[in-house]
Short mmCIF file of the C-alpha atoms (twelve columns), coordinates in Angstrom:
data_MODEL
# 
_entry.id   MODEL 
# 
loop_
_atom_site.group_PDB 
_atom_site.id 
_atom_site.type_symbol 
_atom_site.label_atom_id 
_atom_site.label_alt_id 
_atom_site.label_comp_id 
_atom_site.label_asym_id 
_atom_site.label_seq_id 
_atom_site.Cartn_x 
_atom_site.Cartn_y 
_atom_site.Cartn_z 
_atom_site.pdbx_PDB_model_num 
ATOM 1  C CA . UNK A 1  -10.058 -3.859  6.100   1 
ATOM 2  C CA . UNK A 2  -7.506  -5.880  8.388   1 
ATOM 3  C CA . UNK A 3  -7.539  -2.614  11.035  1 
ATOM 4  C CA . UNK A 4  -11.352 -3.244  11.467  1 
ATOM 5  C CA . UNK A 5  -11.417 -6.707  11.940  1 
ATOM 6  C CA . UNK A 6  -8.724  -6.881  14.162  1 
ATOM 7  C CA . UNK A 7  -8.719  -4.376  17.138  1 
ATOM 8  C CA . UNK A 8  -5.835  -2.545  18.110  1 
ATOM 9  C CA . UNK A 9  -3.640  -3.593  14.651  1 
ATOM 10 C CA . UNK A 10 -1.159  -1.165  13.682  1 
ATOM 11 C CA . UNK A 11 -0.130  -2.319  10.369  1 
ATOM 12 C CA . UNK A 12 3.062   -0.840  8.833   1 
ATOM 13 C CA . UNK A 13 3.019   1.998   6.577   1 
ATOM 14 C CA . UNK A 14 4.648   2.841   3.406   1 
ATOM 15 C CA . UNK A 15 5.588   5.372   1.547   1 
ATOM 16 C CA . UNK A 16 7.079   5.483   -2.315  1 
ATOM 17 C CA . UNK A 17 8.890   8.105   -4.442  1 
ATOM 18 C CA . UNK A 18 10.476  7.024   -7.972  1 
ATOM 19 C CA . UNK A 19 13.908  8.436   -7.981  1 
ATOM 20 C CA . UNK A 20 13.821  7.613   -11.851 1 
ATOM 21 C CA . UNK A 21 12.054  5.239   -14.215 1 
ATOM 22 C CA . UNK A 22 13.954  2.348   -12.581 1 
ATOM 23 C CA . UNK A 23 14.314  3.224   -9.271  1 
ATOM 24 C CA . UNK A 24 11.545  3.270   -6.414  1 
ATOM 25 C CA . UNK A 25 12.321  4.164   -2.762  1 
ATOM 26 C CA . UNK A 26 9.764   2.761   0.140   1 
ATOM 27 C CA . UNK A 27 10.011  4.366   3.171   1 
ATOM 28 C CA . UNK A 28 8.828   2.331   5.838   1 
ATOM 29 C CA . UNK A 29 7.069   3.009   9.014   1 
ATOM 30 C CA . UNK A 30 6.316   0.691   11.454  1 
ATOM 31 C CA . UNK A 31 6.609   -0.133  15.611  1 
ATOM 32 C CA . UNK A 32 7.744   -3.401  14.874  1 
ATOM 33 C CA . UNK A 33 10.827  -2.557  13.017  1 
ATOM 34 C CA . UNK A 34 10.177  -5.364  10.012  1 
ATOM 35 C CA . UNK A 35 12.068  -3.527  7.612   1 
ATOM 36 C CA . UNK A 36 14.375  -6.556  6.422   1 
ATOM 37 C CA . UNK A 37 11.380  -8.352  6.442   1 
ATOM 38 C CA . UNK A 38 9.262   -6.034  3.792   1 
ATOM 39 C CA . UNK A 39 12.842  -6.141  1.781   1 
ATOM 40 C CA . UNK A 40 12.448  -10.002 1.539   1 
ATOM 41 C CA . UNK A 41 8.996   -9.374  0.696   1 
ATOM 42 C CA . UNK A 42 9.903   -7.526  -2.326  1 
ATOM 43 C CA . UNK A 43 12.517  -9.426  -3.472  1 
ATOM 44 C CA . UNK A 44 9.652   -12.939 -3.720  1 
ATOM 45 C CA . UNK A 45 6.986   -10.853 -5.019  1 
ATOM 46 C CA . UNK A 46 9.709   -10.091 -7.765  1 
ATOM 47 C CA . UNK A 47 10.113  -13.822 -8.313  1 
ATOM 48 C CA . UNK A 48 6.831   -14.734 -8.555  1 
ATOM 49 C CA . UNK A 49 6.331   -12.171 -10.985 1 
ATOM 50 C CA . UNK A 50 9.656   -13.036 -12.642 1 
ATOM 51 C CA . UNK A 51 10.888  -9.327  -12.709 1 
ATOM 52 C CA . UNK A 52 14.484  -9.099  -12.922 1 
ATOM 53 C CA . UNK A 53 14.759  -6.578  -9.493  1 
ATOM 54 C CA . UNK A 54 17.748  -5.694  -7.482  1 
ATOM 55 C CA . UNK A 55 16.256  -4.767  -3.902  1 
ATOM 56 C CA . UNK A 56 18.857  -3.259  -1.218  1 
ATOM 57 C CA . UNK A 57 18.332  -2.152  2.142   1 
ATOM 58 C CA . UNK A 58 18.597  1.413   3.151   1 
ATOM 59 C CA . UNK A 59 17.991  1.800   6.852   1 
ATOM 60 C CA . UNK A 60 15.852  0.549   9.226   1 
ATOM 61 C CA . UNK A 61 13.428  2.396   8.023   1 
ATOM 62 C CA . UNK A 62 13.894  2.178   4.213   1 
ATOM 63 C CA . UNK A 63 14.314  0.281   0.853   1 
ATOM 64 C CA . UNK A 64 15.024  0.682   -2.514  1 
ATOM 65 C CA . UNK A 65 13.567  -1.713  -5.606  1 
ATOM 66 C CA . UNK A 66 16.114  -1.026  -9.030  1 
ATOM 67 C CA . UNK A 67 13.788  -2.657  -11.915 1 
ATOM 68 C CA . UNK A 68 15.537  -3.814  -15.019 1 
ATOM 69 C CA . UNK A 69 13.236  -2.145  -17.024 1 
ATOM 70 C CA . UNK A 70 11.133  1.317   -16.573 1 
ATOM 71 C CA . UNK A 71 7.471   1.241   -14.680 1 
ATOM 72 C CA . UNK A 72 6.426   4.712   -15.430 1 
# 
């Protein structure tokens, strides 16, 4: 793990809760205040993957990830 080999890291945290079977909300935690940066995150990882995704900012501590088709 990253936290043992590196002392003092504080990686973020997230949290998830589907809304519905297209809609997942992160919740995210961290000191560094990365949020827009986990958003873009998202939004590649559904490139690469080539999911169709709609990913939208909620807060600075929050995102939301609509995919076009269900996950459950």
């Amino acid at each position: 793990m990253i936290m043992r080999s590196i002392r003092g890291a504080r990686p973020p945290r997230f949290a998830y809760t589907w809304k519905d079977d297209k809609t997942l909300q992160v919740d995210y935690t961290s000191n560094r205040g990365l949020v827009d940066f986990a958003v873009g995150l998202a939004r590649g990882v559904g490139r690469y993957f080539g999911e169709d995704l709609v990913v939208s900012k909620l807060s600075d501590s929050g995102f939301q990830v609509i995919f076009s088709s269900p996950q459950r």
